[in-house]
C-alpha positions as CSV (number, residue, x, y, z in Angstrom):
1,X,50.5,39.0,-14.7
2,X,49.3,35.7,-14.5
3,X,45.5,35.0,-13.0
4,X,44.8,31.6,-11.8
5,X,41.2,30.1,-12.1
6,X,40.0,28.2,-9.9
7,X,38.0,25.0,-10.3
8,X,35.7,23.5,-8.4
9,X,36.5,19.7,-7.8
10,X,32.7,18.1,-8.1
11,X,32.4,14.4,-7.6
12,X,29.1,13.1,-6.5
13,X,27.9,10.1,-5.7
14,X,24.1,8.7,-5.8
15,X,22.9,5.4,-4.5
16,X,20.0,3.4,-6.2
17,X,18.4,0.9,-3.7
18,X,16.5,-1.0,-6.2
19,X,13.8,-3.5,-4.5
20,X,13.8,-6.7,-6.0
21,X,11.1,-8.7,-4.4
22,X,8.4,-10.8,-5.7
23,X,6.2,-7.7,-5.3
24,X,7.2,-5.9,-7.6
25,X,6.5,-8.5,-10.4
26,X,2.7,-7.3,-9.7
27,X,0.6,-4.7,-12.2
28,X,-3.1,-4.7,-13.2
29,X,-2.2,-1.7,-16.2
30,X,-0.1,-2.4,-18.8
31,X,2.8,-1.7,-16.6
32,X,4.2,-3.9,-14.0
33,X,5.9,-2.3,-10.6
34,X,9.1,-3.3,-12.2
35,X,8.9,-1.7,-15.6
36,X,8.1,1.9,-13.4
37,X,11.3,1.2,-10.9
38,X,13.4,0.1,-14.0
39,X,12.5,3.4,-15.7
40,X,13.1,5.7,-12.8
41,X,16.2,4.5,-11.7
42,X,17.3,4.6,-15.5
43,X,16.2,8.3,-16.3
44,X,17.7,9.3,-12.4
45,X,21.6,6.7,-13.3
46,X,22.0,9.2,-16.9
47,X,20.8,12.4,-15.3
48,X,23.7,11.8,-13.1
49,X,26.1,10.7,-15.8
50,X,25.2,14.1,-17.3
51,X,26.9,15.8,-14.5
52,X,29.9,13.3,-14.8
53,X,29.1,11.8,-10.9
54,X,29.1,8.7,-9.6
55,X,26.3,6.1,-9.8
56,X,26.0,2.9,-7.5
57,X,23.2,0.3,-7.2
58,X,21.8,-2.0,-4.5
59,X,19.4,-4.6,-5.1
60,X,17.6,-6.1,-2.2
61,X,15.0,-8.3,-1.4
62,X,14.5,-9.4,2.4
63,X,18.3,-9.6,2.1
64,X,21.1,-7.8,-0.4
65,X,20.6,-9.2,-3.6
66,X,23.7,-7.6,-5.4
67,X,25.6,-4.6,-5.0
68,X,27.2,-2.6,-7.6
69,X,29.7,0.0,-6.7
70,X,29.9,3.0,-7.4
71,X,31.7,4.1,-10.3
72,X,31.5,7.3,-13.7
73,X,30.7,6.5,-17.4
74,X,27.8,5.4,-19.8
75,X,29.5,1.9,-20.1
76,X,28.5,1.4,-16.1
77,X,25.1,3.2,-16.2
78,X,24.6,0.7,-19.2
79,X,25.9,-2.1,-17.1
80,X,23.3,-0.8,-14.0
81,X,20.7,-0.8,-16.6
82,X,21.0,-4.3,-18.3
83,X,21.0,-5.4,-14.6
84,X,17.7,-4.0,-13.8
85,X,15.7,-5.1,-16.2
86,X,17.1,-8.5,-16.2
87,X,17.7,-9.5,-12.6
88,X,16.9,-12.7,-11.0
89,X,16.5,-12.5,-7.1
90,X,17.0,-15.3,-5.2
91,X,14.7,-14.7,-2.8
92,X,10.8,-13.1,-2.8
93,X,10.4,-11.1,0.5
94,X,11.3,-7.4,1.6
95,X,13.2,-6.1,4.3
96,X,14.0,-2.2,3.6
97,X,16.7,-2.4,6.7
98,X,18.8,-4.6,5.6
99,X,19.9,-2.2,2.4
100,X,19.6,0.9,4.7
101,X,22.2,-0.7,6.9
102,X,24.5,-2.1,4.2
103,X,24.7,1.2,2.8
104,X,25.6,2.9,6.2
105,X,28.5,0.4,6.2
106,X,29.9,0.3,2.9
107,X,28.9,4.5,1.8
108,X,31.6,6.1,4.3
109,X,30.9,9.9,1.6
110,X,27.9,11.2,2.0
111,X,25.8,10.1,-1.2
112,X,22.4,11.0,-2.2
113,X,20.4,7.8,-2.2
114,X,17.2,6.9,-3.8
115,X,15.2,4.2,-2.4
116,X,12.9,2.6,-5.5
117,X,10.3,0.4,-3.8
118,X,6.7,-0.2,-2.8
119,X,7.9,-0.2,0.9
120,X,5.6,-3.3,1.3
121,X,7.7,-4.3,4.0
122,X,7.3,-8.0,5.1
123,X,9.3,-8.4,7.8
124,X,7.1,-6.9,10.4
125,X,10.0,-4.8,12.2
126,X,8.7,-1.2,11.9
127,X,11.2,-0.3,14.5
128,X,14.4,-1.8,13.0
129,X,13.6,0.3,9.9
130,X,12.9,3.5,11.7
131,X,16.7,3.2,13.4
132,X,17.9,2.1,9.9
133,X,16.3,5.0,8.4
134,X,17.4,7.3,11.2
135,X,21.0,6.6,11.2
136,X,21.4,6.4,6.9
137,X,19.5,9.7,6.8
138,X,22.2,11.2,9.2
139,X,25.3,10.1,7.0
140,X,23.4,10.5,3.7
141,X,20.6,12.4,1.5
142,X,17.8,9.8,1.2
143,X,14.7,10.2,-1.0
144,X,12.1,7.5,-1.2
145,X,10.1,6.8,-4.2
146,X,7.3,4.7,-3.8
147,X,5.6,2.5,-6.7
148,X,2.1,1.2,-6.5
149,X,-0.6,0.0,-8.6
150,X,-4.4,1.1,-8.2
151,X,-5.6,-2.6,-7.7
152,X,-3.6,-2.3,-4.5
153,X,-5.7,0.4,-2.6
154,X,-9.0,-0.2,-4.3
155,X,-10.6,-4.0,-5.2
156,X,-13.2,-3.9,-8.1
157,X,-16.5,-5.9,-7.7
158,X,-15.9,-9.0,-10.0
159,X,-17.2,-11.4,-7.8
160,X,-15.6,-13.9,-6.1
161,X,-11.8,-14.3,-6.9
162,X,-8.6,-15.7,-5.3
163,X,-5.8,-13.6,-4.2
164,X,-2.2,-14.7,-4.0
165,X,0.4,-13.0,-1.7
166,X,3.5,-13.3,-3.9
167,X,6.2,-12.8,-1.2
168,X,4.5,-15.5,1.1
169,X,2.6,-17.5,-1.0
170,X,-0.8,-16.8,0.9
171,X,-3.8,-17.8,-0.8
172,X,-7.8,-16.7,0.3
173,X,-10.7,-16.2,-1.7
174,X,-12.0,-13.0,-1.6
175,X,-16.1,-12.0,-2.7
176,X,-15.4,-8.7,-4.2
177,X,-18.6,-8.1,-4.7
178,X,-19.2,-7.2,-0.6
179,X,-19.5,-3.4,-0.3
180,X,-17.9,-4.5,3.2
181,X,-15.2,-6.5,1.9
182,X,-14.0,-3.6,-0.9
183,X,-13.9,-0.9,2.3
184,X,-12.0,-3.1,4.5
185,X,-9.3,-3.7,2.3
186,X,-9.1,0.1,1.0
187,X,-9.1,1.3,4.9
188,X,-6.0,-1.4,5.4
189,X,-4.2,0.2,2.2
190,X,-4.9,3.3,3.3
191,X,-3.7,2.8,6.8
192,X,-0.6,0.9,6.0
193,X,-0.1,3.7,3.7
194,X,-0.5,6.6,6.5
195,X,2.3,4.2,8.5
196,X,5.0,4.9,5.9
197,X,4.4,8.4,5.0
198,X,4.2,8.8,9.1
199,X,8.0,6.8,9.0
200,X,9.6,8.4,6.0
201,X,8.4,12.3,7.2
202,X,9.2,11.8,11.0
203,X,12.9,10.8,9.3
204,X,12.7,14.2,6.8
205,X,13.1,11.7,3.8
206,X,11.5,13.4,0.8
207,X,8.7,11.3,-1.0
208,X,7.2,10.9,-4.0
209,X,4.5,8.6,-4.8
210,X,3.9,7.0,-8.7
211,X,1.4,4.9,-9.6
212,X,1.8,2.2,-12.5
213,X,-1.4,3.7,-14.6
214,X,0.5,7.9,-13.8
215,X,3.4,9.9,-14.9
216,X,6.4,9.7,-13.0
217,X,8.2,12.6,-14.8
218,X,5.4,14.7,-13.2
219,X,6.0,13.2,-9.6
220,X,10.2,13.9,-10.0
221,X,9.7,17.3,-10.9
222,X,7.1,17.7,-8.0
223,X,9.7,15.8,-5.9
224,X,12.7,18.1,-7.0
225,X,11.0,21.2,-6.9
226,X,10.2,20.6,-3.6
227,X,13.8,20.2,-2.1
């Protein structure tokens, strides 16, 4: 007799869309926004070369950056690796729809695609990246993974110090030491942060949130046990 076994033909592909804006460059512990997204999108590009699948990047600012196709082996992860940490973006803002969309044209196989950013969204067009959002989440598996650092939802009292906005430019001077001044700008974090939660859930897009001073390993696990 002869007995024929079958196997399963498993190839995978996952997305990284890497923000890359001046953003990211910011971080009050000893961690910048960068160094977290770096690490993540390392430890999530080898657990995929583990299972032998694909492994593709995007970088993107308010435009695409650099795209990296998809391809298998350590060599690539490596090559994927070398590029995030040493990047150079040629421009400072963010615009989350313009990688959103550029995936949905160039990924025609459904891909599972994590988005690595602060979703600090500059461009002001909440409904551009709703529809972008809407139609990548019907054609592929996105998961957003948002980075943050405390000193963006809560000011200390120091006194008065100047801010810089380092996608625009902005300056202002700031008294932290205002009781009135500390609340208003932890109600805005807290409402623009209610905005994107509101966005990424009405699109089903599983979340996790890591701050720079936290453990992300914790948040993954949270965020894989939960799909």
């Amino acid at each position: 007799p002869y007995i024929k076994v079958y196997e399963e033909e498993r190839e995978l592909t996952m997305m990284l869309i890497v923000d890359v804006s001046a953003s990211r460059m910011f971080g009050s512990t000893d961690r910048l926004k960068k160094n977290v997204i770096t690490e993540i999108a390392a430890v999530l590009a080898f657990s995929a070369a583990q299972n032998n699948d694909k492994v593709g990047c995007i970088f993107f600012s308010d435009r695409i950056e650099k795209f990296i196709p998809p391809k298998k082996g350590r060599s690539h992860i490596l090559m994927i690796i070398r590029e995030l940490v040493g990047f150079r973006p040629q421009h400072t803002g963010t615009k989350l729809s313009e990688p959103l969309r550029f995936l949905t044209n160039v990924s025609k196989k459904h891909c599972t695609t994590f988005i690595l950013s602060d979703f600090l969204d500059t461009s002001s067009d909440g409904e551009a990246l709703d529809d972008a959002l809407k139609i990548a989440g019907g054609k592929h598996d996105l998961v957003g993974i948002r980075v943050y650092d405390p000193r963006e939802a809560e000011l200390p009292d120091v006194g008065i110090i100047e801010l810089r906005d380092a996608e625009s430019g902005r300056k202002v001077w700031t008294d932290t030491s205002s009781r009135a001044v500390r609340d208003h700008y932890a109600e805005s974090w807290r409402r623009r942060s209610e905005q994107i939660e509101t966005m990424l859930r009405h699109n089903r897009i599983d979340t996790a949130t890591v701050a720079t001073d936290g453990d992300y390993v914790v948040e993954l696990i949270k965020l894989f046990k939960q799909r």
